[in-house]
C-alpha positions as CSV (number, residue, x, y, z in Angstrom):
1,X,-175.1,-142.6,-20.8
2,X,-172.4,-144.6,-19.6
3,X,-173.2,-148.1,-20.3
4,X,-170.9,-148.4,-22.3
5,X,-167.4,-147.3,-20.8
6,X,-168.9,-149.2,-17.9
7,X,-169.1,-152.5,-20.1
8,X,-165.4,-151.7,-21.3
9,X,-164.2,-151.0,-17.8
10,X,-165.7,-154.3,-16.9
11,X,-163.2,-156.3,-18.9
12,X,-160.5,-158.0,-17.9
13,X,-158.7,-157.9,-21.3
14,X,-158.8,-154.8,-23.0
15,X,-158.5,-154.7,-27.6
16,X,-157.2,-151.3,-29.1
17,X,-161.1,-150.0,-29.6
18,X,-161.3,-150.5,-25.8
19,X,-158.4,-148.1,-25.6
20,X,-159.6,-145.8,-28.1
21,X,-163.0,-145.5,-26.4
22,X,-161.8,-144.9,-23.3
23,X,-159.8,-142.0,-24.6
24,X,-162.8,-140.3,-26.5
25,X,-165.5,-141.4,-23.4
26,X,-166.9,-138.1,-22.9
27,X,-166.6,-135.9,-20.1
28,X,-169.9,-137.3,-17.5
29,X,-168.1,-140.5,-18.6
30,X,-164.6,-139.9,-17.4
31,X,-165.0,-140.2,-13.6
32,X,-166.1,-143.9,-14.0
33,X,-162.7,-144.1,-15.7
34,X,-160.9,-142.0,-13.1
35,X,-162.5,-144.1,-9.9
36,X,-161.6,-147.7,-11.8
37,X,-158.2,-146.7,-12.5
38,X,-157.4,-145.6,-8.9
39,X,-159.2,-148.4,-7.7
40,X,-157.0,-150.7,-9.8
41,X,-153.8,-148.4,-8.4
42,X,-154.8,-148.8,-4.6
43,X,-155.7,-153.4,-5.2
44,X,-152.6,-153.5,-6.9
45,X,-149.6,-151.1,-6.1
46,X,-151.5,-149.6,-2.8
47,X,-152.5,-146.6,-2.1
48,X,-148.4,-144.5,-0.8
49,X,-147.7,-142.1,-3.5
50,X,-143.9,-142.4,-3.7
51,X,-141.5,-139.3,-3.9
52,X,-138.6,-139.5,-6.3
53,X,-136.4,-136.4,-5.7
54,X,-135.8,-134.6,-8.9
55,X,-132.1,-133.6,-9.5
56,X,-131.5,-131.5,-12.9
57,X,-127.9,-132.1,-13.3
58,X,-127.2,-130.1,-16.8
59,X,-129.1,-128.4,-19.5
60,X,-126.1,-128.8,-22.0
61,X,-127.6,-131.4,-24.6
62,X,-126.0,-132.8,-28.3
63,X,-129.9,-132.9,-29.4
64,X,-131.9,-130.9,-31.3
65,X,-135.3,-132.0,-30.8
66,X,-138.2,-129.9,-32.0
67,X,-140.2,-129.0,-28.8
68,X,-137.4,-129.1,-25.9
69,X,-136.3,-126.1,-24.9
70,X,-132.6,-127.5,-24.1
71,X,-132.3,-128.2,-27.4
72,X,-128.6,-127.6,-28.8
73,X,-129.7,-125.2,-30.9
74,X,-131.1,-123.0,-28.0
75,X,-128.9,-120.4,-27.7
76,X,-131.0,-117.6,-25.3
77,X,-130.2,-120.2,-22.2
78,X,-127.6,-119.9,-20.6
79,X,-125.7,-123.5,-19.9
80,X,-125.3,-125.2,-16.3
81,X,-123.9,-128.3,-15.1
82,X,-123.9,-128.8,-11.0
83,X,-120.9,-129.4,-9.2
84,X,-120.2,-132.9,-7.6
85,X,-121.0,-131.4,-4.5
86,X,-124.0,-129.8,-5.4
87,X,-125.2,-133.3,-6.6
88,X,-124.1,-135.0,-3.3
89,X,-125.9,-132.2,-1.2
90,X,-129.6,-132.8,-3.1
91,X,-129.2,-136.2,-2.7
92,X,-128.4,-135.6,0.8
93,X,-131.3,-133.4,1.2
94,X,-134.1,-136.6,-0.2
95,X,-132.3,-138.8,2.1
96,X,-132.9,-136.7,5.3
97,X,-136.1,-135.7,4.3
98,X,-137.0,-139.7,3.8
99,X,-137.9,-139.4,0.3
100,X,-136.5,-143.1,-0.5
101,X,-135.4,-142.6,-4.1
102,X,-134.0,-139.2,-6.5
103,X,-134.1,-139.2,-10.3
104,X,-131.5,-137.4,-11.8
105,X,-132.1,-136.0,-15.1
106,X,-129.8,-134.4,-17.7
107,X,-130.2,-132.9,-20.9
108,X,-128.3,-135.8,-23.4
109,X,-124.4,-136.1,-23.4
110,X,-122.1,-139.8,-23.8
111,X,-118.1,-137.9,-23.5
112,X,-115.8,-140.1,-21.4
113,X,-116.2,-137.2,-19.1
114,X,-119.7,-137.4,-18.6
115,X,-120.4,-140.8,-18.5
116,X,-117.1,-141.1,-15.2
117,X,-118.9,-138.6,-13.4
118,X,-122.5,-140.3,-13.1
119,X,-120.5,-143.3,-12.3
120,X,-118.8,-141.5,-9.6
121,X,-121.6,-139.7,-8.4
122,X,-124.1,-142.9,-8.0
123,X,-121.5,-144.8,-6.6
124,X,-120.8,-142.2,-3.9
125,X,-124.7,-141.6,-3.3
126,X,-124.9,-145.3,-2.7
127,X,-122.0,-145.3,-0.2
128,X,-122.9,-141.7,1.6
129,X,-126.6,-143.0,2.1
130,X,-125.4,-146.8,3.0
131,X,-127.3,-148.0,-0.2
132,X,-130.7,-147.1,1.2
133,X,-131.5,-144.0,-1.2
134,X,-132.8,-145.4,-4.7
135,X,-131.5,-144.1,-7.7
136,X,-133.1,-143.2,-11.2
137,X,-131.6,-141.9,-14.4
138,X,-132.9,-140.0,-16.8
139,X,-129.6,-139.4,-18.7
140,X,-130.6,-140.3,-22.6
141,X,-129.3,-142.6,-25.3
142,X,-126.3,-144.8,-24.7
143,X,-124.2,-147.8,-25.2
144,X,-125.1,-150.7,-23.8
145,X,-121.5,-150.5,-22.0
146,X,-122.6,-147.0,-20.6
147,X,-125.9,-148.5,-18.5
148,X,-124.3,-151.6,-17.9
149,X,-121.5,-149.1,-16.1
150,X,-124.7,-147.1,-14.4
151,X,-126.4,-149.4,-13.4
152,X,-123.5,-152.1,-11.7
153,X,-122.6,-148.6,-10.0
154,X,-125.9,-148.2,-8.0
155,X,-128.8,-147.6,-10.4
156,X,-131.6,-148.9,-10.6
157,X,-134.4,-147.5,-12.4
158,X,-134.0,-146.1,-16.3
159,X,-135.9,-143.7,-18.0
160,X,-135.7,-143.1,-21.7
161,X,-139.4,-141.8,-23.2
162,X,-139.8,-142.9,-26.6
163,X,-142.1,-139.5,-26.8
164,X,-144.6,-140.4,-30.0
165,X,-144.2,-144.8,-30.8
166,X,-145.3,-143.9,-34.4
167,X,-142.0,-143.7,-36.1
168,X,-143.9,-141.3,-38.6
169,X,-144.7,-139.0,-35.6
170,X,-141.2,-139.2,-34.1
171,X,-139.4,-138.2,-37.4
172,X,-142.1,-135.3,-37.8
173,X,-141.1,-133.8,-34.0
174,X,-137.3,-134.8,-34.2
175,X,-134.5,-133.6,-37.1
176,X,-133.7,-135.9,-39.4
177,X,-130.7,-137.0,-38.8
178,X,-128.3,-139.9,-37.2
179,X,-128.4,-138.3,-33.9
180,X,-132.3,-138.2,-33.9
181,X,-133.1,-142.0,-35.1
182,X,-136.2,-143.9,-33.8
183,X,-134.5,-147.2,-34.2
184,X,-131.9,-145.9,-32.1
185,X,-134.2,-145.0,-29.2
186,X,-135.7,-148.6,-29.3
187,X,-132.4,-149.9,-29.3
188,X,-131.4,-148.0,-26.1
189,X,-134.5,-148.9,-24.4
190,X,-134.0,-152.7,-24.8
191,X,-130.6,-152.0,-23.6
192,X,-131.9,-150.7,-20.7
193,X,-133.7,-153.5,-19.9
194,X,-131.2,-155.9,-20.8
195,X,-128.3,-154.3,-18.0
196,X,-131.4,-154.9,-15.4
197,X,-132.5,-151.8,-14.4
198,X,-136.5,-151.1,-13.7
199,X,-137.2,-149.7,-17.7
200,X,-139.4,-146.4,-18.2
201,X,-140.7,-144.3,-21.0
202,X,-143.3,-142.2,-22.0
203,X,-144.9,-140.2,-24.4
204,X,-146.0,-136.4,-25.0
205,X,-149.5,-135.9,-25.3
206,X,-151.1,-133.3,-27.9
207,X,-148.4,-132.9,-30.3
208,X,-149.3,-131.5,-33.7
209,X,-150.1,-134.3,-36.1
210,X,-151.1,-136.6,-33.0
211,X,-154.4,-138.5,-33.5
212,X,-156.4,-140.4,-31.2
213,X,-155.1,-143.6,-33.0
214,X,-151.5,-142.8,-32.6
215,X,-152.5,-142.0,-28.5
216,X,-154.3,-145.8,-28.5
217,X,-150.8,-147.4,-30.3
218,X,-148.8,-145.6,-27.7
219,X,-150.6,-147.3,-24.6
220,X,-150.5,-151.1,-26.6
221,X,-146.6,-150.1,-27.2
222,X,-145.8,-149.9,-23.6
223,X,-147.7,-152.9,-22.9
224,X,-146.2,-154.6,-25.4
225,X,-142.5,-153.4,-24.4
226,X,-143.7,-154.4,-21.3
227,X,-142.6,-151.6,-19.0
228,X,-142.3,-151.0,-15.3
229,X,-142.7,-147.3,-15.3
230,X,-144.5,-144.6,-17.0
231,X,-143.2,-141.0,-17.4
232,X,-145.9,-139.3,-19.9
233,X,-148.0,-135.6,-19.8
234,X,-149.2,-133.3,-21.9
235,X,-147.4,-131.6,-24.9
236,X,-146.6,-127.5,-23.6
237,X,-144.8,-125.5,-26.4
238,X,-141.3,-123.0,-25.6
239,X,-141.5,-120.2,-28.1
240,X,-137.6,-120.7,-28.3
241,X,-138.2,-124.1,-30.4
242,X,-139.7,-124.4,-34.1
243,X,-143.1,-126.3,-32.5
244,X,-143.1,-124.0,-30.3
245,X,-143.1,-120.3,-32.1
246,X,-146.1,-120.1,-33.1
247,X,-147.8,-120.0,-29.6
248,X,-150.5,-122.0,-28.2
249,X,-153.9,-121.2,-26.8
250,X,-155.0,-122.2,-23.3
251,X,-157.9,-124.1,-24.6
252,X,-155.9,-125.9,-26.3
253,X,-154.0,-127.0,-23.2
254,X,-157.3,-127.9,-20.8
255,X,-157.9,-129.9,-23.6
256,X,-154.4,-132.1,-23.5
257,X,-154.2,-131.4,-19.9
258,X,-157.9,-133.6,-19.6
259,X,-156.3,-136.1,-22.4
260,X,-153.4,-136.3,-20.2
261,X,-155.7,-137.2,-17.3
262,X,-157.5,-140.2,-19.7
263,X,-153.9,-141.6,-20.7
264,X,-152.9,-141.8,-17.1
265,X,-156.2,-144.3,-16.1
266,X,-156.1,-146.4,-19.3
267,X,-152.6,-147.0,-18.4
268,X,-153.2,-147.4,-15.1
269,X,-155.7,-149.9,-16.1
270,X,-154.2,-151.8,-18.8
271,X,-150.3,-151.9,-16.8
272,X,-152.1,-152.6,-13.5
273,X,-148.7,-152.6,-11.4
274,X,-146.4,-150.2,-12.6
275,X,-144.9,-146.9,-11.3
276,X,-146.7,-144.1,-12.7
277,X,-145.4,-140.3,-12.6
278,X,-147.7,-137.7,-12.2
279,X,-145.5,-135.3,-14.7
280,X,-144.7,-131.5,-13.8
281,X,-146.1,-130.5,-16.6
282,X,-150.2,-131.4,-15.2
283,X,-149.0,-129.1,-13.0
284,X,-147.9,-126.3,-15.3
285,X,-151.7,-126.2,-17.0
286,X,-152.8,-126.9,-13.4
287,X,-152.5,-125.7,-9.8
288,X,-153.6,-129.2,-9.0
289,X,-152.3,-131.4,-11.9
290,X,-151.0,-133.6,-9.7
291,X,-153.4,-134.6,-7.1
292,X,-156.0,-135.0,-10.3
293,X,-152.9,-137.6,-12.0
294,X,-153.2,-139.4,-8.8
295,X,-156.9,-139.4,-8.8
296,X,-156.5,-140.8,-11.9
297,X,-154.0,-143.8,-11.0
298,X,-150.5,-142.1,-10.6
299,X,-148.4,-142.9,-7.6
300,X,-145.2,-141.5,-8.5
301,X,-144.4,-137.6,-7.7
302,X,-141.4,-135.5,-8.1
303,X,-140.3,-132.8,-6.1
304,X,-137.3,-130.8,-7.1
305,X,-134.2,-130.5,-5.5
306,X,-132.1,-128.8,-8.3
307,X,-130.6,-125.7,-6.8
308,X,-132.8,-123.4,-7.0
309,X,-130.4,-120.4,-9.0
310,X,-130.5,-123.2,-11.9
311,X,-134.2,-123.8,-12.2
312,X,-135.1,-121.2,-15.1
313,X,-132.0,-123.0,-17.2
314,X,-134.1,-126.6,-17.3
315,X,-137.5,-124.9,-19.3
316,X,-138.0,-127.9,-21.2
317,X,-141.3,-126.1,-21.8
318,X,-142.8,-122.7,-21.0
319,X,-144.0,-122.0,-17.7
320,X,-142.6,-124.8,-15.9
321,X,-142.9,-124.4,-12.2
322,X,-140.0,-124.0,-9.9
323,X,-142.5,-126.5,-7.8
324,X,-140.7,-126.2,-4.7
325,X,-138.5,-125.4,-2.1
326,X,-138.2,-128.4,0.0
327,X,-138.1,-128.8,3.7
328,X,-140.1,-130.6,6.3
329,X,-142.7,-127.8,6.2
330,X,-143.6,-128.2,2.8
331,X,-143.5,-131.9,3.1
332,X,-146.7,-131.9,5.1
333,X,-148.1,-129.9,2.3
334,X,-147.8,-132.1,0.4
335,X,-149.1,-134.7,2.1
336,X,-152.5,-132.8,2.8
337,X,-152.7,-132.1,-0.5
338,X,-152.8,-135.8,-1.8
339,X,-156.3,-137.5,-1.5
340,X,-158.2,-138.6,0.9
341,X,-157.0,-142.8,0.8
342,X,-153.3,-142.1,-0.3
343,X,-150.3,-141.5,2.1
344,X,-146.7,-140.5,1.3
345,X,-144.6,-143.7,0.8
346,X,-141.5,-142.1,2.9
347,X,-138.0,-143.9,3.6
348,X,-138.9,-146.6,0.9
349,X,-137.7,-147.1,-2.8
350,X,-141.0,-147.8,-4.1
351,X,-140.3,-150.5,-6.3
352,X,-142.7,-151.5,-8.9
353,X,-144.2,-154.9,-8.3
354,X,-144.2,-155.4,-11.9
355,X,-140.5,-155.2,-11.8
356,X,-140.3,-158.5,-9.8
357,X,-142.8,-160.4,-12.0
358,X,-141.0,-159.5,-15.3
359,X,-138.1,-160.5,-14.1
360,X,-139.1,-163.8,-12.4
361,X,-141.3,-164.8,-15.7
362,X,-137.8,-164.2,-17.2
């Protein structure tokens, strides 16, 4: 019955039918691919599942992108941006707590304006925490200037998901126009990696139009681009988007939410030592999305520290969890809810080892 994943989970190279057979194995076949891939995670990232404190800074975007729920075109949300102190306080909060590293994320804006302030704000973090609190952005398409700026300020990690690495795809869940160009979003991503910073993408899994063969070009694209961290989960509609009216069915979901699982271990297993998120969204279709992502090879999780009065302004997607409030309570929650074999990876950055290599093989 499961020879043959077996065989293919034997390999030390994997070819794009490995890929695709692993995402179709069937479902007595997926824990062999779920024990190799956290088995791959433990030999060669360990076994700390690293914290990355989420700040949402603003849910004012110039995009219009198909599924997002921030998208300009929104108008039923109402708009936020945190104050500086705001910012400063989350940030605060994951250093006390020993988190080792935020993320801060923003729906997509390059004004003067808004480009000073992250400056500001990461240069601050670094000084308030003595440089020992790691920062990632999640701020969108910019000019090489713009990172270069970000990231000689204090950051350190970058992530920009390409979200579907067929172009054909892309233009089918974007508008098409200059401000939604796949080109572009290449371009930015070797940016990225050209100011220094520890490159991420990702993709969304279970779009309309997606096929198995466009899932299997996404994994060899992100080996190919050679990343250092992986930010992907499955596609959830908001009824306030055009992909999104015409509703969704909960089969529909177990059945990217158990894709989403697959795509986590292949990557796991073909990127042996990169970071790799285990995404809100498992959650969302899940209680426990996110110890089943790390069972399946991801050592990256996010709690949120956005305020919470401006939590139901970031729906990206429908149904997205408020995840919680933290303290030091809920911190041991969440460290008896990881596996048996993983511990939290507290007061560290938790720096990808594949960052190093890249850059020494450079």
């Amino acid at each position: 019955m499961s020879s043959g994943i077996a065989s293919i989970l034997d390999k030390k190279v994997h070819d794009r039918s490995d890929i695709l057979a692993m995402l179709q194995c069937s479902e007595e076949e997926s824990p062999l691919l779920y024990r190799k891939a956290a088995a791959v995670r433990d030999r060669y990232v360990g076994n700390q599942v690293f914290l990355r404190g989420l700040i949402e800074y603003s849910n004012i975007c110039g995009k219009n992108c198909l599924y997002c729920g921030v998208r300009r075109d929104n108008h039923k949300i109402e708009r936020y941006s945190l104050s500086r102190e705001e910012v400063l306080e989350a940030a605060m909060t994951a250093f006390r707590l020993n988190f080792g590293s935020i993320a801060i994320q923003s729906g997509e804006t390059s004004s003067p304006a808004f480009v000073n302030t992250m400056e500001e704000l990461v240069r601050t973090i670094r000084v308030m925490t003595g440089g020992k609190l790691g920062i990632t952005l999640s701020l969108g398409e910019q000019s090489r200037e713009t990172y270069q700026r970000w990231f000689d300020a204090g950051a350190h990690r970058y992530l920009l998901r390409i979200e579907a690495s067929s172009e054909a795809l892309y233009r089918r869940v974007h508008p098409d126009d200059d401000m939604h160009r796949y080109q572009k979003r290449l371009d930015c991503l070797k940016l990225i990696q050209e100011a220094g910073y520890q490159t991420g993408t990702g993709v969304m899994i279970g779009l309309p139009y997606q096929t198995m063969s466009d899932l299997a070009d996404d994994v060899i694209f992100m080996r190919d681009f050679d990343i250092d961290m992986c930010g992907m989960g499955p596609f959830i509609e908001h009824s306030d988007t055009p992909l999104g009216a015409r509703g969704t069915d909960n089969l529909f979901l177990k059945e990217r939410f158990s894709l989403s699982l697959r795509m986590i271990a292949i990557m796991r297993i073909i990127m042996k030592d990169i970071n790799i998120v285990a995404s809100t969204a498992m959650q969302t279709i899940d209680h426990a999305g996110r110890e089943k992502a790390v069972a399946c090879g991801a050592n990256v999780v996010m709690p949120n520290l956005t305020p919470a009065r401006y939590r139901a302004g970031y729906q990206i997607y429908e149904g997205k969890p408020g995840y919680m409030e933290v303290s030091e309570d809920n911190l041991s929650g969440m460290n008896f809810d990881l596996l048996p074999g993983t511990t939290l990876g507290l007061g560290v950055w938790g720096d990808t080892p594949h960052y190093g290599r890249r850059r020494t093989v450079k």
